[in-house]
C-alpha positions, 0 to 999 in steps of 0.5 A, a space after each residue: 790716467 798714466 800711472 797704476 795703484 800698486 795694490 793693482 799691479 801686485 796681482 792683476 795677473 790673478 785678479 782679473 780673470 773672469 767676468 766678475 773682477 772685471 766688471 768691477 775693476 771697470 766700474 772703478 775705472 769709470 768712478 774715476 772720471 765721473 764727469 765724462 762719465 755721467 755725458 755718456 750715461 746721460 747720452 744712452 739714457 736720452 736715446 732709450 728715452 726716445 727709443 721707449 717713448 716714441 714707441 709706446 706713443 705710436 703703439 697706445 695711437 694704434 690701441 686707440 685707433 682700434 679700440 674706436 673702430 670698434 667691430 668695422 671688421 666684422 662686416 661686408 656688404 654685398 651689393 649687385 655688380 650693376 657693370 655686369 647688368 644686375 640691378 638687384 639680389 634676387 632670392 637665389 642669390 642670397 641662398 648662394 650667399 648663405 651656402 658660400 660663407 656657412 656660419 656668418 649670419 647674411 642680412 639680406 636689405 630692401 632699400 629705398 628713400 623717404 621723408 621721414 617725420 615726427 611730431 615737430 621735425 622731419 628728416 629724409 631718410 635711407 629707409 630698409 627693409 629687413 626681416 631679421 634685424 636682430 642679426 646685425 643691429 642692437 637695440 638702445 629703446 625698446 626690443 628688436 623682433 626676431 621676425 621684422 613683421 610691424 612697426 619702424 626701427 628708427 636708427 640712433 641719428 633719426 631718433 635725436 634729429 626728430 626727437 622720437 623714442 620707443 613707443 612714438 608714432 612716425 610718419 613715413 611716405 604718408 603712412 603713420 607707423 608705431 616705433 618699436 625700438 631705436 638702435 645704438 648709435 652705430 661704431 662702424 663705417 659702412 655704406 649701410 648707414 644705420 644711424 640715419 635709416 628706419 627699418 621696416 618690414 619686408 612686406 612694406 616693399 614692393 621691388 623684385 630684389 634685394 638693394 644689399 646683403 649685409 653679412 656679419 661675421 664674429 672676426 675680421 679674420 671670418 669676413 675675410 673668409 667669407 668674402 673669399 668664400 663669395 668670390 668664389 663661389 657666387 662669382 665663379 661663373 660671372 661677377 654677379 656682385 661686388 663686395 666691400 670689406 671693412 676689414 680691408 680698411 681695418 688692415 690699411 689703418 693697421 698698416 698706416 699706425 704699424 709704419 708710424 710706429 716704425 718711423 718713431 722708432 726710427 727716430 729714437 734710434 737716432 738718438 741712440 745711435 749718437 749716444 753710441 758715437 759719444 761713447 765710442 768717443 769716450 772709450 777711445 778717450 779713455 783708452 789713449 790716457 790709460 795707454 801706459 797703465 795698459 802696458 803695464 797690466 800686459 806686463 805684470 801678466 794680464 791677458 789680451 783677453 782679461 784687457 778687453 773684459 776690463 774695457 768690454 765691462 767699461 762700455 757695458 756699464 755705461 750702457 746699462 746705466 744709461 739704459 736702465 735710468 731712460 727705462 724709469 724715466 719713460 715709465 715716469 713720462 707715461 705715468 705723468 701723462 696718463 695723470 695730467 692728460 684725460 685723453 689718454 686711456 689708463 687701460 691703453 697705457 698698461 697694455 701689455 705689449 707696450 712692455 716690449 718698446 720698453 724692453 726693446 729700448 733696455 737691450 737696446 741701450 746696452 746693445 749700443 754700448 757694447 758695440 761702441 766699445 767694441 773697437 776701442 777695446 780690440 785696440 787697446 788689447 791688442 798694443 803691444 805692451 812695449 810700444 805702450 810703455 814708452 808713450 
């Protein structure tokens, strides 16, 4: 556009100043090529379509990645260190456990293997020994005693493959014994593996030590301590045991979906950053057809300053249109996958902190329009009106 209303060249010296007649002059200016336009708004809103959705994608992946480990953070298993000559726990050594870590409940485990049979099947089983069960396992049939002094505790796999529940008899090394309960099916990895064990009473053992103690803390943040605690104090002298954090496998899982979240990210901001090129290409565009109307606005008064307002405004504009049409289109997408898709969890796509990729992605949006503006707006406020003139 090479030519100015008259209406505008009237009083554009006292119109202009400020924000506000700016933002609406610039919205005008826009109005009046609508079709390139609407290619650079187009470009924004894919980009902050890509920007959202990729990131809330990677964060509902993470969300349901921890949501199925479940508490795997909240154990450790000590076991002896064998390289150092120690073949078992003794009694000593699970007091020194317990005095290390304070409040955590600490699971000492007899161990040993068996052929475990009901009345149809028989399966070979990892079979414990432990006193107090209550303290790391959960019961789905029948109730687990505060004092392991009877009966077998049949792990949720054991249970399914011999077909046996609550109340039923097996037979394990020869010897028939009554099941008192069948645990939950176990959520956690752990090389205690309860789903495929029985749990009997100390007394049904003979060794001179412990296999394992099993330590179960109510966060991963207090297993860690209580495996710093250990190492300290248990292994302060000599390392008597080793130790085998779930919540170090927790935090590389964290790690992996953190860097997935990133690298999605990553590749909407590239969407983004083209959006950004087209409408600097836009502005500059814009700029080399207004050039005369520029040098007149110069003319009749209007300052370097409100000139850039103006193109500033123009850039912002597309930006926060683009921005805000690719913020409802990534809540449509979301909504019409949580609809059309049963694997994903309602619960995991209204997570509050999905809520700052899409905010991310808005400030984003309008960032990148501003900063592809920037350059095409100095220029053009910075031409002297008289070369402008005589393009």
């Amino acid at each position: 556009m090479s030519r100015t209303d008259p209406e505008t060249r009237s009083g554009l010296g006292g119109r202009l100043r400020g924000w506000r007649p700016a933002v609406a002059m610039a919205a005008r200016n826009l109005r009046r090529n609508r079709v390139r336009t609407a290619l650079a708004v187009l470009g924004v809103c894919i980009g902050v379509l890509a920007v959202a959705a990729l990131g809330i994608f990677g964060n509902v992946l993470a969300l349901g990645a921890q949501d199925a480990i479940g508490d795997i953070g909240t154990q450790v298993v000590v076991s002896p260190n064998a390289d150092a000559g120690v073949d078992s726990l003794s009694d000593a050594d699970v007091a020194d456990i317990r005095r290390a870590v304070g409040s955590p409940a600490v699971v000492p485990l007899y161990s040993d293997n068996a052929v475990v049979s009901g009345q149809s099947a028989q399966q070979f089983a990892t079979v414990y020994g432990v006193e107090e069960p209550a303290l790391a396992f959960e019961a789905a049939e029948g109730r687990l005693p505060e004092r392991h002094r009877q009966g077998a505790i049949v792990g949720a796999g054991v249970a399914e493959e011999l077909g046996v529940g609550a109340g039923d008899t097996v037979e394990i090394a020869g010897s028939q014994v009554r099941v008192v309960a069948v645990l939950v099916e176990s959520q956690t990895f752990s090389p205690v593996a309860p789903d495929d064990a029985v749990f009997l009473p100390e007394s049904a053992f003979s060794a001179d030590g412990y296999g394992q103690a099993l330590v179960v803390a109510e966060s991963g943040e207090a297993a860690r301590a209580a495996a710093d605690d250990i190492r300290t104090e248990v292994n302060a002298r000599e390392e008597r045991v080793d130790l085998f954090e779930l919540a170090a496998i927790v935090d590389e899982i964290n790690d992996f979906f953190g860097l997935l979240s990133t690298f999605l990210l990553g590749l909407g901001a590239i969407s983004l950053v083209v959006a950004g090129v087209s409408i600097l290409n836009v502005m500059l565009m814009s700029t080399v057809e207004r050039r005369q109307e520029i040098g007149v606005m110069r003319a009749v008064g209007v300052t370097r300053r409100d000139v850039l307002r103006v193109l500033l405004a123009e850039a912002g504009l597309i930006g926060a249109a683009g921005a805000a049409a690719g913020t409802l289109l990534t809540v449509l997408l979301v909504a019409g996958l949580v609809l059309l898709t049963a694997e994903v969890d309602v619960a995991l796509a209204l997570d509050p902190t999905n809520g700052r990729y899409l905010l991310l992605a808005l400030g984003f949006g309008v960032g990148v329009g501003l900063v592809s503006g920037a350059y095409p707006a100095w220029k053009a406020a910075n031409e002297r009106p008289v070369e402008a003139l005589r393009s």
